[in-house]
Wavefront OBJ file of the C-alpha trace (Angstrom):
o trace
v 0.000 0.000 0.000
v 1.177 3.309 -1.017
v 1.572 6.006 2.149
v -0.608 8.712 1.675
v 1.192 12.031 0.876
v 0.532 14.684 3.318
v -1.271 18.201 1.842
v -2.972 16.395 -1.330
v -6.424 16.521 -1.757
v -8.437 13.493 -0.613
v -9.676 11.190 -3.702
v -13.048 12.636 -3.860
v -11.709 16.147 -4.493
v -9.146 15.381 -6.846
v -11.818 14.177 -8.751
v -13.674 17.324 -8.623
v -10.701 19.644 -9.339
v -9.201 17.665 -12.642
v -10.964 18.771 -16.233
v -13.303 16.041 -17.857
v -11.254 14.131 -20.568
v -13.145 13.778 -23.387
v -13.998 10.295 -24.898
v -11.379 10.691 -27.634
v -8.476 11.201 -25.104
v -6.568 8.330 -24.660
v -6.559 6.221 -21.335
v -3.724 6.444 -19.092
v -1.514 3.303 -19.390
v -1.698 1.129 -16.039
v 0.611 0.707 -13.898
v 2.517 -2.622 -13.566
v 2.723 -4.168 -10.340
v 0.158 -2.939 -8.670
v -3.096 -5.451 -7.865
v -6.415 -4.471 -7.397
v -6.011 -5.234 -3.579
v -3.023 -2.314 -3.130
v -4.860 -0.419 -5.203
v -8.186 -1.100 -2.956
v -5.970 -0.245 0.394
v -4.319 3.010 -0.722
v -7.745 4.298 -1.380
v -8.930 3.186 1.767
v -5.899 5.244 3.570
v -6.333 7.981 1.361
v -10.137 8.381 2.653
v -8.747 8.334 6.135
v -8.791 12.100 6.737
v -12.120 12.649 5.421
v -14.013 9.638 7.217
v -13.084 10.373 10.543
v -16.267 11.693 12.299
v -15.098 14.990 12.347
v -18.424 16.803 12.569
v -21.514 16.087 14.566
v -22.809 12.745 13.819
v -24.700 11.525 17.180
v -26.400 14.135 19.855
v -24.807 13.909 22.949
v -26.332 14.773 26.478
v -25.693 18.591 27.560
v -24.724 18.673 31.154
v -21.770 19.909 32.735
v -18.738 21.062 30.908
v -15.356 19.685 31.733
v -12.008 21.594 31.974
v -11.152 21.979 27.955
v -14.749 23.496 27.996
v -16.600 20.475 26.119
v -19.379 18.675 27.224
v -18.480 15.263 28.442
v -19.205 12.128 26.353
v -22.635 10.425 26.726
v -21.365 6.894 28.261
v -22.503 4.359 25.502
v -25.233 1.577 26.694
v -26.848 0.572 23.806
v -23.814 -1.530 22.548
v -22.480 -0.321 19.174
v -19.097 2.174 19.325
v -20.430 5.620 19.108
v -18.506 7.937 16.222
v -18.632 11.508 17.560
v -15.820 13.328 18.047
v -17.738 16.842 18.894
v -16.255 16.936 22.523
v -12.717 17.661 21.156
v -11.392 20.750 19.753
v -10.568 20.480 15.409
v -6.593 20.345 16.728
v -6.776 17.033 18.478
v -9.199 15.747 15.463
v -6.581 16.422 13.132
v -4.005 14.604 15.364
v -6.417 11.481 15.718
v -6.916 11.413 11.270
v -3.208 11.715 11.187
v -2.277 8.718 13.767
v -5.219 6.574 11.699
v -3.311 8.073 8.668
v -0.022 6.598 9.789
v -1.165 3.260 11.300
v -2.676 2.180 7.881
v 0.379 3.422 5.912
v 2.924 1.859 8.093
v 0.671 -1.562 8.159
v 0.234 -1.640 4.348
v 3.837 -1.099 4.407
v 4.651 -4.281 6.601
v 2.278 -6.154 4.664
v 4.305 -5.673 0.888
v 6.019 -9.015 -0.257
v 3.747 -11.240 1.897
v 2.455 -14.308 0.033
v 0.688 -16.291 2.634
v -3.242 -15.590 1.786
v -4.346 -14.319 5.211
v -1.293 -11.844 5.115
v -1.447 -11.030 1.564
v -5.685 -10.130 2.468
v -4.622 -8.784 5.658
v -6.868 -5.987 6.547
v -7.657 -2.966 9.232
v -11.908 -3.777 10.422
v -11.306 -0.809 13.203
v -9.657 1.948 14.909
v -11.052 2.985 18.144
v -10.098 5.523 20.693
v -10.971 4.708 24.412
v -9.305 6.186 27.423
v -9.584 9.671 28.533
v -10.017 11.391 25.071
v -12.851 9.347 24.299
v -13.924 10.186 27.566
v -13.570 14.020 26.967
v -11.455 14.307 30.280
v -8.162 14.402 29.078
v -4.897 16.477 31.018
v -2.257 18.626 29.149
v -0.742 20.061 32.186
v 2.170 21.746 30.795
v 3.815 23.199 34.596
v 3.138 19.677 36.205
v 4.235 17.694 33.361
v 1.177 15.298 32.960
v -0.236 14.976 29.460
v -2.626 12.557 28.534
v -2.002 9.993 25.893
v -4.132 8.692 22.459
v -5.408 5.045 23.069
v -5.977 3.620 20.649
v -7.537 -0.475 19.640
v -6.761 -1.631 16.184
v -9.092 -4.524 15.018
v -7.641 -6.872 12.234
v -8.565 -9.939 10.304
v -6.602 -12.190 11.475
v -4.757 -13.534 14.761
v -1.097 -13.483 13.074
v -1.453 -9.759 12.243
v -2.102 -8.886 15.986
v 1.802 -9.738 16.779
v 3.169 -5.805 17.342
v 6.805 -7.373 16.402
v 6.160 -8.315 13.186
v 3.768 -5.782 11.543
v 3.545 -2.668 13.798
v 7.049 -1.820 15.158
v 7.646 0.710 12.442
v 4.100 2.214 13.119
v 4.994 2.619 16.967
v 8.056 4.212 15.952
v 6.425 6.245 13.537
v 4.252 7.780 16.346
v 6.777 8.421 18.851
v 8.492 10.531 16.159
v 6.159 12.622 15.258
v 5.845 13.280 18.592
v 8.806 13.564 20.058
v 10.215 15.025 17.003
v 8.521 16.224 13.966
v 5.887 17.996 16.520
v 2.862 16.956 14.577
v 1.474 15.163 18.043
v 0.876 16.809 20.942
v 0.957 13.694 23.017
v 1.732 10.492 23.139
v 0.002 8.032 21.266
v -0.313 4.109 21.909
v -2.146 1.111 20.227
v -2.955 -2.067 20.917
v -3.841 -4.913 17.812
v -6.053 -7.332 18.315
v -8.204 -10.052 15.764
v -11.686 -9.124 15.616
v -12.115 -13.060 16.541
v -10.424 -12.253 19.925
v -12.233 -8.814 20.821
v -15.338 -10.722 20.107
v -14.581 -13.938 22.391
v -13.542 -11.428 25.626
v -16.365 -9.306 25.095
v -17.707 -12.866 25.478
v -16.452 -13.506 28.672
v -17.474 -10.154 30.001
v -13.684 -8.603 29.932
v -13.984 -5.610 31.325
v -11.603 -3.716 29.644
v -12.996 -4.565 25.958
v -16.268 -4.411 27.532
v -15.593 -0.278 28.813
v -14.151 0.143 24.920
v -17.255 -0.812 23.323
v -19.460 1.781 26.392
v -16.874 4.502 26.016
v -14.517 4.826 22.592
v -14.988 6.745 19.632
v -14.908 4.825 16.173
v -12.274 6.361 14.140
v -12.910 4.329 11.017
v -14.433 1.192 10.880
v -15.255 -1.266 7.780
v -18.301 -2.304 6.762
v -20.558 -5.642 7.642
v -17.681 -6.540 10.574
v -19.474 -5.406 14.223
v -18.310 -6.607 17.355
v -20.261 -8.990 20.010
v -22.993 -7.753 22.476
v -20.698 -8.003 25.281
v -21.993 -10.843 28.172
v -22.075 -9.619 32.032
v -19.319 -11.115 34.396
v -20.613 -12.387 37.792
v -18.747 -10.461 40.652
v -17.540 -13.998 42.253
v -15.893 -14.727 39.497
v -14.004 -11.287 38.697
v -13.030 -11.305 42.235
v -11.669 -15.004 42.234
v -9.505 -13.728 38.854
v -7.682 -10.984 40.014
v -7.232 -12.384 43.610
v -5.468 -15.179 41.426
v -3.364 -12.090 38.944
v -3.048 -10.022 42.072
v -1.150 -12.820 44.186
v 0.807 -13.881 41.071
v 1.991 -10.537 39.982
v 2.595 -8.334 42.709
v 4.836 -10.830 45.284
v 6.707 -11.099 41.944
v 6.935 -7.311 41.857
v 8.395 -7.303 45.038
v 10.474 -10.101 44.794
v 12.357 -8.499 41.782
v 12.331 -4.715 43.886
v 13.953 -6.928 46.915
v 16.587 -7.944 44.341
v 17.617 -4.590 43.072
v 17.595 -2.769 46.546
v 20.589 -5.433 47.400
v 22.560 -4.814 44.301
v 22.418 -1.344 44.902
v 23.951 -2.345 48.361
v 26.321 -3.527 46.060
v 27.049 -1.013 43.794
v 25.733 -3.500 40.973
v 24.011 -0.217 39.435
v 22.834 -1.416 36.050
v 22.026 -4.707 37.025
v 20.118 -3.103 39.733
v 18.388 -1.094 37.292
v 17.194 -3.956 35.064
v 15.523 -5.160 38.170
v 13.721 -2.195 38.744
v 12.604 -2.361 35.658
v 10.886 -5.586 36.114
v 9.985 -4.391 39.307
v 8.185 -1.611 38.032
v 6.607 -3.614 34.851
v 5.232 -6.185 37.427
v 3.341 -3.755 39.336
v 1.618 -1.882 36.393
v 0.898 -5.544 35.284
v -0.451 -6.124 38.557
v -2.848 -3.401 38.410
v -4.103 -3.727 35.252
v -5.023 -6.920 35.358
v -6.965 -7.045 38.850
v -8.916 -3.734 37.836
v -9.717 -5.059 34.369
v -8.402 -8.328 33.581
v -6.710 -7.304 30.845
v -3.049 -6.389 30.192
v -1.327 -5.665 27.050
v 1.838 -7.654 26.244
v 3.992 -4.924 26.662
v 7.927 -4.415 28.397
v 7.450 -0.910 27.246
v 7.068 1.181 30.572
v 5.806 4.619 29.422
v 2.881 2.385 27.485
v 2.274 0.765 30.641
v 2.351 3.685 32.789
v -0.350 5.007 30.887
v -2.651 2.649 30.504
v -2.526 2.263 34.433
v -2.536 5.982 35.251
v -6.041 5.633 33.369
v -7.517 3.321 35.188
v -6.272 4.603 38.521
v -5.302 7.836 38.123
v -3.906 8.386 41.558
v -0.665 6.444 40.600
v 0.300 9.584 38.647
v 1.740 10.320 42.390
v 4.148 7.658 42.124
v 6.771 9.522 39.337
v 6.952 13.499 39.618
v 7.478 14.915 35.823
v 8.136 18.576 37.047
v 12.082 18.552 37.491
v 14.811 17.216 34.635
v 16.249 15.005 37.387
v 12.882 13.237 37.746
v 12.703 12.846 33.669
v 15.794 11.574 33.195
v 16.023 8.956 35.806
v 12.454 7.706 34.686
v 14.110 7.487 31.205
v 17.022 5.324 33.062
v 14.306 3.372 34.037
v 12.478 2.973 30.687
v 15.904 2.116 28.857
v 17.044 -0.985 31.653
v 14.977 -3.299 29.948
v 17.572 -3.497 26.884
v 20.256 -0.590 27.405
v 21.010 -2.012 31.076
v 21.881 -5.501 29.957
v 23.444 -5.025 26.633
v 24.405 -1.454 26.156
v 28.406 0.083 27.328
v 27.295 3.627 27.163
v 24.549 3.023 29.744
v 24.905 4.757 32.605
v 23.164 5.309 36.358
v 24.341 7.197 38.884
v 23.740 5.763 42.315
v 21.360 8.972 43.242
v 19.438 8.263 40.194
v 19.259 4.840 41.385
v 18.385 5.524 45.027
v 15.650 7.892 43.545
v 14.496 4.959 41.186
v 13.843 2.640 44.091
v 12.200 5.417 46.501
v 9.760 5.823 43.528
v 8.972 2.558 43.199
v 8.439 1.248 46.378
v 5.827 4.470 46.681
v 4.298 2.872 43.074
v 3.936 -0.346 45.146
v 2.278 1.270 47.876
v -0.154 2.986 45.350
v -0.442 -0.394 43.419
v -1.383 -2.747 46.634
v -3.981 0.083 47.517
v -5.945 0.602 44.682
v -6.296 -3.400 44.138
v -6.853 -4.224 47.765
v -9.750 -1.594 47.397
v -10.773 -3.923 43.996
v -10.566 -7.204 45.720
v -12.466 -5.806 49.142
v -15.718 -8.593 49.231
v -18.334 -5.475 49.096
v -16.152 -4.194 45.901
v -18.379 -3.304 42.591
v -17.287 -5.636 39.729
v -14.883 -4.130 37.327
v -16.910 -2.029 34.333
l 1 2 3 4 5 6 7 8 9 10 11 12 13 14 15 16 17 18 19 20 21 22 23 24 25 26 27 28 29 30 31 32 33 34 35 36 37 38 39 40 41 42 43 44 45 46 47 48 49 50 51 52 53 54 55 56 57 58 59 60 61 62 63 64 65 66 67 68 69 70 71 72 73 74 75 76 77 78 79 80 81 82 83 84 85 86 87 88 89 90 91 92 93 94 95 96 97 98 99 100 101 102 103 104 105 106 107 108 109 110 111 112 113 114 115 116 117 118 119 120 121 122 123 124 125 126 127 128 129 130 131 132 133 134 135 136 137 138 139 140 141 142 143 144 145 146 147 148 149 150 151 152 153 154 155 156 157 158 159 160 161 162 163 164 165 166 167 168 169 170 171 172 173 174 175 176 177 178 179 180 181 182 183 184 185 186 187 188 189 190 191 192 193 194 195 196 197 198 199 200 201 202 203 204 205 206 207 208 209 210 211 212 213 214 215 216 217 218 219 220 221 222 223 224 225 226 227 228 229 230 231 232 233 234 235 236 237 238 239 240 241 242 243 244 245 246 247 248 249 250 251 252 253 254 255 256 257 258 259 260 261 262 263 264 265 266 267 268 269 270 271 272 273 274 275 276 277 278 279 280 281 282 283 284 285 286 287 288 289 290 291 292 293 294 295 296 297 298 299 300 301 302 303 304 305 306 307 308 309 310 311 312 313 314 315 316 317 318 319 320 321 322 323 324 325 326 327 328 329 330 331 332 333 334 335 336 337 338 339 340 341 342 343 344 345 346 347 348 349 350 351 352 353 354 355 356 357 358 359 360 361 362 363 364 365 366 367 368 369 370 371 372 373 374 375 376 377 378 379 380 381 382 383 384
């Protein structure tokens, strides 16, 4: 699939703008190389900027406003993903058409030179925003440091094309540059993939993180003829007796590997001390996520993690200060350990940075074993 060029038309005005050829002109010759299905998915990327529900599309319920001065989002109980995006100013619209812009590009891209048939007909069904934009309560806090992310669920066709390794590292990179460099984001963005098979089967089971995505996102583009499951209730025994099970599991782990990395410190094993932070810190936001919604993504990457758990429970925002360059850069220490600690020379910790690193996350564990002792309580609401 071609990458659509930024600042051309969309297909539909092109159309408009070019002069009529007259029957005696002669046909363009085709292009060789180029099958009906590439053909059929650089249109569909193309489109992109001008299907996004940019203007109003569903009535939403006028109460209060929230902080960016937009009426909050009408929670969604009737089952289908709502497609309004009227609650957030044009800016962030244009953001959202340009991440659903780059995921398809950088997918068709990944997808060139497959042969296999389910690769080769490998296909986007949906993009949908959850999480705090979808909400409408979103942070940019600019003197603290906080900004809220994009969320983001890709639906495909098939199981294979969920693995992020093999078809969507080069999309995730994509989005952290324009980001962190060309500017065109102004936040974060992350994205999970999952088979529309597998959405379907945990909305199923009553998973209450798919099951808040279908009440709560915003359909960013969505194919035809492909709609996802009424999503079955989950018994509160039973969502207890899970995360009890994830919650014992992951967070003695957590501690086992914090344990681990205090006595290296002791030691001055810095970087080996960091890697175990790392995992330290990965367990817990594991941990958290998967007793408050029985669901966590297969992630090492701790800035994705952080902010899908800083969604759910926002109070672990507490846990790493953004509001000083010493705090940023030893959380970056942090981030890198998982690869940089083990295999790179030029890493580097310095044992303040480290004793920092370990004061912050025991305080994260503190946080953590709060909010999911408060989940696992016996007079607890089920996760929704």
């Amino acid at each position: 699939m071609g990458r659509p060029a930024q600042g051309k038309t969309s297909r539909a005005g092109r159309c408009a703008a070019a002069p009529a050829r007259s029957r005696s002109s002669p046909k363009r010759p085709r292009k060789a190389g180029r099958s009906a299905k590439s053909k059929t998915r650089a249109r569909d990327s193309a489109r992109l900027s001008v299907d996004l529900p940019l203007g109003p599309q569903r009535r939403l319920v006028q109460t209060r406003k929230n902080a960016h001065g937009a009426p909050p989002q009408r929670r969604n109980t009737e089952g289908p993903v709502r497609t309004s995006l009227d609650h957030l100013p044009e800016a962030k619209r244009r953001e959202l058409s340009r991440i659903v812009e780059i995921l398809f590009a950088e997918f068709g891209d990944a997808l060139t030179g497959k042969t296999a048939p389910h690769r080769k007909a490998g296909r986007i069904l949906k993009v949908v925003l959850y999480g705090s934009y979808a909400r409408g309560d979103w942070v940019q806090d600019p003197i603290g440091g906080y900004t809220s992310d994009y969320d983001l669920l890709v639906v495909v066709n098939h199981e294979e094309l969920a693995d992020l390794a093999e078809y969507w590292g080069p999309a995730d990179d994509h989005l952290l540059r324009a980001y962190q460099i060309s500017r065109e984001l102004t936040a974060p963005s992350h994205f999970i993939v999952h088979a529309l098979s597998d959405v379907n089967r945990q909305l199923k089971r009553g998973r209450p993180f798919f099951t808040d995505i279908i009440k709560d996102g915003v359909a960013l583009y969505e194919a035809p003829d492909h709609p996802f499951d009424a999503p079955q209730p989950l018994s509160p025994e039973e969502a207890r007796h899970e995360a009890q099970g994830y919650f014992e599991q992951w967070f003695e782990s957590a501690e086992n590997f914090r344990q681990l990395a205090v006595d290296g410190a002791r030691r001055e094993m810095l970087k080996e001390s960091a890697f175990l932070l790392h995992q330290a810190t990965e367990r817990l936001y594991h941990c958290l996520l998967l007793v408050l919604t029985l669901y966590s993504p297969k992630s090492h990457k701790l800035n994705f993690l952080r902010s899908q758990a800083e969604r759910v429970a926002p109070q672990l925002i507490e846990a790493w200060p953004r509001d000083s360059r010493f705090a940023q850069r030893s959380w970056e220490l942090l981030r890198r350990a998982y690869v940089d600690a083990r295999y790179s020379p030029h890493y580097r910790i310095t044992p303040d940075e480290l004793a920092w690193l370990i004061e912050r996350v025991g305080v994260l564990q503190r946080l953590v074993e709060q909010a999911c002792a408060a989940r696992l309580a016996p007079d607890a609401a089920t996760p929704a």
